[in-house]
C-alpha positions in Angstrom: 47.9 137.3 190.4 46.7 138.1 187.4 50.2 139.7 186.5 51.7 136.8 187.3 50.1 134.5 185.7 50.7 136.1 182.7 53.8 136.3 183.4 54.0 132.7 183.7 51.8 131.8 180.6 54.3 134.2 178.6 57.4 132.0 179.7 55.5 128.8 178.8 54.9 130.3 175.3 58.9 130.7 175.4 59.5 127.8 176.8 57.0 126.2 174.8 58.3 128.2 171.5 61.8 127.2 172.4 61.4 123.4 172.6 59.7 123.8 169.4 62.4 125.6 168.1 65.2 122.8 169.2 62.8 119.9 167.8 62.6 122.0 164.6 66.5 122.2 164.5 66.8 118.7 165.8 64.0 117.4 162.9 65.7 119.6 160.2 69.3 117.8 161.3 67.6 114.5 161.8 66.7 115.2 157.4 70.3 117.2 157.0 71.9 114.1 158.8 69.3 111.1 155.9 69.9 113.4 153.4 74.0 113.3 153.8 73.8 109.7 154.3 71.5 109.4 151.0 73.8 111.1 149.2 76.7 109.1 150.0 74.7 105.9 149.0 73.8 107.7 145.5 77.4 108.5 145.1 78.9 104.9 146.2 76.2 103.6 144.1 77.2 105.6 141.1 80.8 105.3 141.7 80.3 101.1 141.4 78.0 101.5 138.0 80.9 103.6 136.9 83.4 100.9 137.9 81.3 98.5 136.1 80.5 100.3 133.5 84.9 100.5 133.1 85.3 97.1 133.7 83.3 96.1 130.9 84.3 98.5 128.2 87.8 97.0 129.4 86.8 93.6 128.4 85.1 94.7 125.1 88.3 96.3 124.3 89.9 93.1 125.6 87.9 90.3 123.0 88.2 93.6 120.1 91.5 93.6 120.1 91.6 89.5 119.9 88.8 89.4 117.5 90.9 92.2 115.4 94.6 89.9 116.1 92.2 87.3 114.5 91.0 88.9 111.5 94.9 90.3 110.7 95.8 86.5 110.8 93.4 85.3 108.9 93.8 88.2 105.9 98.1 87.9 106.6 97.0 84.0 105.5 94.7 84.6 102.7 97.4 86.9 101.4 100.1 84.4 101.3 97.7 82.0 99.6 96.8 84.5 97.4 100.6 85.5 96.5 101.3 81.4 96.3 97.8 80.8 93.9 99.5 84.0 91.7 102.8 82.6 91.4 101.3 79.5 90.2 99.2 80.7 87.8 102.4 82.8 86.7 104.0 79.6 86.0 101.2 78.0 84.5 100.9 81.0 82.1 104.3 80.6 81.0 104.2 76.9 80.6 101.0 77.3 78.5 102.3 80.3 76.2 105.7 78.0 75.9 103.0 74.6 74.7 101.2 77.1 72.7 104.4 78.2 70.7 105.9 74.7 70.5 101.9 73.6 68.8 102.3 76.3 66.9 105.8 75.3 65.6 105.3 71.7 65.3 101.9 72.9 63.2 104.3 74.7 60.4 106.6 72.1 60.5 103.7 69.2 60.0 101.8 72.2 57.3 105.0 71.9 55.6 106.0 68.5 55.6 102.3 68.0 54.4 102.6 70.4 51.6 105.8 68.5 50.5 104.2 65.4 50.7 101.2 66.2 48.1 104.2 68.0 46.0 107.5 65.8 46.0 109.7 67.3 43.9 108.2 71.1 44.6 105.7 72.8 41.8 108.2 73.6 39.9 109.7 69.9 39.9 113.0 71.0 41.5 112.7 69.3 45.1 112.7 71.9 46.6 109.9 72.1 49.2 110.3 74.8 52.0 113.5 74.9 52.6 113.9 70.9 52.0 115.9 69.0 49.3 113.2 66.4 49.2 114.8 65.2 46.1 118.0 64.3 48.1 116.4 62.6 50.4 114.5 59.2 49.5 110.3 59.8 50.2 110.5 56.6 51.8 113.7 58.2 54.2 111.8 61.3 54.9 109.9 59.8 57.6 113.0 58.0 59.1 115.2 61.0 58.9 115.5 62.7 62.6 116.0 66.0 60.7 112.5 66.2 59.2 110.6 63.9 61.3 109.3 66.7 63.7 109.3 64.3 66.6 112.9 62.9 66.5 113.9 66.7 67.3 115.4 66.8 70.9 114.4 70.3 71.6 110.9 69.2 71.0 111.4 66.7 73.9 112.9 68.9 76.7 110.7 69.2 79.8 109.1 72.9 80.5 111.1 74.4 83.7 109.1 77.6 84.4 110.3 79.1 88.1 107.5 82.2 89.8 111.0 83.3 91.3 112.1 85.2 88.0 109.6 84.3 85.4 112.2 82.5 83.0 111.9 79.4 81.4 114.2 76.8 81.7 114.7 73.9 79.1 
């Protein structure tokens, strides 16, 4: 009996050993079987912060790239103001080198009128004074004569026409 009880305390031991094997293989694919399943979460999960992550470099690009058609509007504007201000001043400087000669002509002609004035007759007594025959012309008709009288000359009264187009002037 003896024999046979070991023999049947040997096949417990297997039998034994064997169920512990198959709830070893059953525990180790119980873990295989979470572990899978946590794996797919951690990838779904990464796969939507990637998504996200997309989706919102999409709309930064989206408000950069309206920000940016912004700013090239604004500096296209400034630089047709800019162009406009420069033709202006263009015209302006014109119109103020033309005043500048004209003040600069009627100062001669009022230097020599002046210098005629304090010598009728010229120095020398022959009436000549700068180009004038005061002596042929009455002191008293000097002033009414439109020849002399600096502000009786026409060109003197032409507007200024200055055009930014071509930079000429225009009388």
């Amino acid at each position: 009996m003896a024999s046979s009880s070991g023999t049947s305390s040997g096949s417990t031991t297997m039998v034994t050993n064997s169920g512990s094997e198959e709830d070893l293989r059953a525990l180790m694919n119980e873990r295989k079987r979470k572990r899978m399943i946590s794996n797919r979460e951690s990838a779904r999960r990464s796969r939507m912060r990637k998504q996200k992550h997309l989706d919102d470099l999409m709309a930064q690009v989206s408000q950069l790239q309206n920000e940016n058609h912004q700013i090239l509007t604004r500096v296209s504007i400034t630089t047709q103001r800019y162009l406009n201000v420069e033709a202006e001043n263009s015209v302006l400087r014109a119109q103020a080198n033309e005043l500048s000669h004209r003040l600069q002509s009627l100062s001669d002609i009022i230097d020599s009128l002046n210098g005629c004035n304090n010598n009728i007759g010229g120095a020398d007594g022959d009436g000549d004074c700068g180009g004038f025959n005061v002596a042929m012309i009455g002191f008293n008709e000097m002033d009414d004569h439109s020849f002399i009288n600096p502000f009786n000359l026409a060109y003197l009264n032409q507007p200024i026409m200055a055009s930014a187009d071509n930079n000429m002037l225009q009388y």
